[in-house]
C-alpha positions in Angstrom: 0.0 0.0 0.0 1.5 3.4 -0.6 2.4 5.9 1.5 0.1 8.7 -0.3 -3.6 7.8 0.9 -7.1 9.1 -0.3 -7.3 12.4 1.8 -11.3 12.8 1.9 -14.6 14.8 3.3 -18.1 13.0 3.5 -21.1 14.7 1.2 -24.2 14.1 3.3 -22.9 11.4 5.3 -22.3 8.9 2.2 -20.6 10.1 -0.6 -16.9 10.8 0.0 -15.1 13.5 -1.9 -11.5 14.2 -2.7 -10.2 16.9 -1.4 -7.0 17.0 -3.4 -9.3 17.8 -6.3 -12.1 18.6 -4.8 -14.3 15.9 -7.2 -16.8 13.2 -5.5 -16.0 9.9 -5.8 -18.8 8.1 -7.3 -22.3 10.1 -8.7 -24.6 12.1 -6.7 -27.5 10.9 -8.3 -26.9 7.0 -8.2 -23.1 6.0 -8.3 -23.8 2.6 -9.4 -26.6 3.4 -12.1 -23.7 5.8 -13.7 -21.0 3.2 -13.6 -23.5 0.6 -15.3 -24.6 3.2 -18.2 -20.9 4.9 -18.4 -18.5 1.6 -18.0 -20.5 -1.5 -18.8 -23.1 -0.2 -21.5 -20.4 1.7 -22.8 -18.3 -1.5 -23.5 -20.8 -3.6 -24.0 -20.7 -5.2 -21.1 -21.5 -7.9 -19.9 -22.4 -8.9 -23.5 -19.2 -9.1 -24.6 -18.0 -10.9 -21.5 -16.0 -14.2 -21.6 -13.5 -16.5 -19.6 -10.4 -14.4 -19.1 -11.8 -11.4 -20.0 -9.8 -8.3 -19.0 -10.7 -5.3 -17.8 -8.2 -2.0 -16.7 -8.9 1.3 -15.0 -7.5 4.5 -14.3 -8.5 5.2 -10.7 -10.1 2.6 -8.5 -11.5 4.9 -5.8 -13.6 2.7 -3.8 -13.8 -0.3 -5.7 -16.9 0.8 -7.4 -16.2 -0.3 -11.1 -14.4 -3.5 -10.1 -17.7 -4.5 -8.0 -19.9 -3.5 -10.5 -18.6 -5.3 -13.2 -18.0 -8.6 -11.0 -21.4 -8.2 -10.2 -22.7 -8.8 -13.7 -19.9 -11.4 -14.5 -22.4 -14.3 -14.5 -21.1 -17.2 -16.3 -18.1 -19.3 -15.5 -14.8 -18.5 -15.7 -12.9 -15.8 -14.0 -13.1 -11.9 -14.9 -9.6 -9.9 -14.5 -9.3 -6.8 -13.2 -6.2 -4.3 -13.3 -6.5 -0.8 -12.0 -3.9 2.1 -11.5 -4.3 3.9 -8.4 -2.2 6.9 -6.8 -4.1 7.5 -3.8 -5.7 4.1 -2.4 -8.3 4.6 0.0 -8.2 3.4 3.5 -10.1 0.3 4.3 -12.1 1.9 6.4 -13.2 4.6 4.6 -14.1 2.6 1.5 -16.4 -0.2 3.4 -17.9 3.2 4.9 -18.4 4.2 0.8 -19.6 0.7 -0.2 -22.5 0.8 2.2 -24.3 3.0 -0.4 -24.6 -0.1 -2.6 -26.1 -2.8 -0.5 -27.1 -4.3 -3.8 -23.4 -4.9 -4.4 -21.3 -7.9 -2.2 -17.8 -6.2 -0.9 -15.9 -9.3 0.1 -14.4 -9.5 -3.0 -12.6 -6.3 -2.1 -13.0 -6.3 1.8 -11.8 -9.6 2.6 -8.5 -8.9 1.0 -8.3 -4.9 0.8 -5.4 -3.1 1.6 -3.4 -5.9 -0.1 -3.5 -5.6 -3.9 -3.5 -8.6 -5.4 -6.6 -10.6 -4.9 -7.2 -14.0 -6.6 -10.5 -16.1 -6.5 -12.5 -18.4 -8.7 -14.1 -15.4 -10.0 -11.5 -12.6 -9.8 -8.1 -11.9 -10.7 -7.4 -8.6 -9.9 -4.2 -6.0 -9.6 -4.4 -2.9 -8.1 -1.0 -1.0 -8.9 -0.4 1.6 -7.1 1.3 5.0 -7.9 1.5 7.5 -10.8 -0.1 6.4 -13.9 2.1 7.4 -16.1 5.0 5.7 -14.3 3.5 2.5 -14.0 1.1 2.1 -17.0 3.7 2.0 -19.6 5.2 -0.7 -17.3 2.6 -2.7 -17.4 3.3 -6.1 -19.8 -0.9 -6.4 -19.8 -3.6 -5.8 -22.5 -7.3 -4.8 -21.9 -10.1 -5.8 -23.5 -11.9 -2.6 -22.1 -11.1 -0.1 -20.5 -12.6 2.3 -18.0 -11.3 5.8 -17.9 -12.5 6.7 -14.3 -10.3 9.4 -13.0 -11.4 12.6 -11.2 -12.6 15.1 -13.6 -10.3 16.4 -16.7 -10.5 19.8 -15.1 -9.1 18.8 -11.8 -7.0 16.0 -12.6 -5.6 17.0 -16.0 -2.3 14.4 -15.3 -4.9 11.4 -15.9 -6.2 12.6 -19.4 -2.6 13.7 -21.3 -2.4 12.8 -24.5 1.1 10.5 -23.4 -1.4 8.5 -20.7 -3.8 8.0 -23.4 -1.4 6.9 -26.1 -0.3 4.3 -23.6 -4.1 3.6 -23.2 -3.7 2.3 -26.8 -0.8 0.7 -26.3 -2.3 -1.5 -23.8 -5.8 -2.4 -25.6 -5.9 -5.7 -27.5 -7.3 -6.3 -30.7 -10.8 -5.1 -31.0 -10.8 -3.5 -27.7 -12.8 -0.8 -25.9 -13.1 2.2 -24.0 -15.7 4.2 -22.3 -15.4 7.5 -20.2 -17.8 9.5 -18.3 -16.2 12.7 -20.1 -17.1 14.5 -23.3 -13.9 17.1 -23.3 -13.0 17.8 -26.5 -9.3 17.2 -25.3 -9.2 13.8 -23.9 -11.4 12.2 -27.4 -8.8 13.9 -29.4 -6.0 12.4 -27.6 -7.8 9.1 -27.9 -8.4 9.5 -31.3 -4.7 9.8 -32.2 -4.1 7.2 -29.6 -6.2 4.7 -32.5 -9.7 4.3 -30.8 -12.3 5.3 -33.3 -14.1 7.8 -30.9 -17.7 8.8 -30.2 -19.7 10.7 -28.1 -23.1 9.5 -27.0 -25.5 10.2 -24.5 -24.3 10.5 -20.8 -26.3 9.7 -17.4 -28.4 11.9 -15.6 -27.5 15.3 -16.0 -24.3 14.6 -17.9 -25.8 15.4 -22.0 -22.6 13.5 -23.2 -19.5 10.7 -22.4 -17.4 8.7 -25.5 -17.0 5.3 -26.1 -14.4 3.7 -28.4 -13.0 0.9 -30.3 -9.2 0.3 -31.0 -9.0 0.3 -34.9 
């Protein structure tokens, strides 16, 4: 676990917010409605889904996306999961998050959580923690999909440059996805030119727009 934690303040009790960059988490409306429109309908998920099948993230936060997606893993095999994190959250703070989800099982997480490697029937999953852009282009994996799940653009530009995003591409196998929350013109560009074919569709709740992509 490393030595830089989530530093966070609690929006009405429940949702926990950054404040290095001053950005909530998971949705206000319904955090786990968003991550199923923005990360699993967006990669066409779990349609796509398949023994092996493997997913990567920038920015775990509370487990959210990892849970989510295990959730609707439903045939056999095992689902992998790697995510890059620079700030992990402390144990206690993220069972405090997952109790918003009570449709959701945490053990997956909270039976092994702080350590960061976490194999089961079901799950293979790697948190790596630190910088992104240290440890990404370090990483000998591929991704089928990919969710792009850092704090917003405007508040955490280091997680959307264009050099993070061509190593997005760089780690994407054959045929593979991505889907964001964000619509800034910035981050599609740079995942244009990173070789995803990009487009921007309809967002959730009061977000108008998010992208999806393909690798080409």
């Amino acid at each position: 676990m490393s030595d830089q934690t989530a530093d966070l303040e609690w929006r009405d009790g429940v949702i926990p917010v950054s404040t290095q960059f001053d950005d909530p988490y998971f949705s206000l409306e319904s955090g786990l409605d968003e991550t199923r429109h923005v990360f699993l309908a967006g990669n066409d998920l779990p349609d796509r889904y398949q023994d092996g099948f493997h997913i990567a993230e920038l920015g775990f936060g509370t487990g959210l996306s990892m849970l989510t997606a295990l959730h609707a893993f439903t045939g056999e095999g095992t689902l992998h999961f790697t995510s890059f994190e620079a700030y992990p959250m402390a144990r206690a703070d993220m069972e405090a998050a997952l109790k918003a989800f009570p449709e959701l099982d945490p053990a997956p997480l909270l039976d092994h959580w702080p350590a960061t490697t976490i194999r089961t029937d079901r799950l293979h999953a790697d948190i790596i923690i630190g910088d992104a852009r240290e440890t990404l282009p370090q990483w000998g994996g591929k991704a089928d999909a990919w969710f792009l799940d850092g704090f917003s653009p405007a508040k955490n530009p280091e997680l959307w440059a264009p050099e993070l995003m061509r190593q997005v591409g760089q780690h994407t196998a054959e045929g593979g996805t991505f889907a964001t929350y964000t619509a800034a013109g910035h981050v599609r560009r740079s995942l244009a030119d990173a070789g995803f074919t990009v487009e921007r569709v309809q967002g959730y709740g009061r977000k108008r727009h998010m992208s999806i992509g393909q690798l080409t």
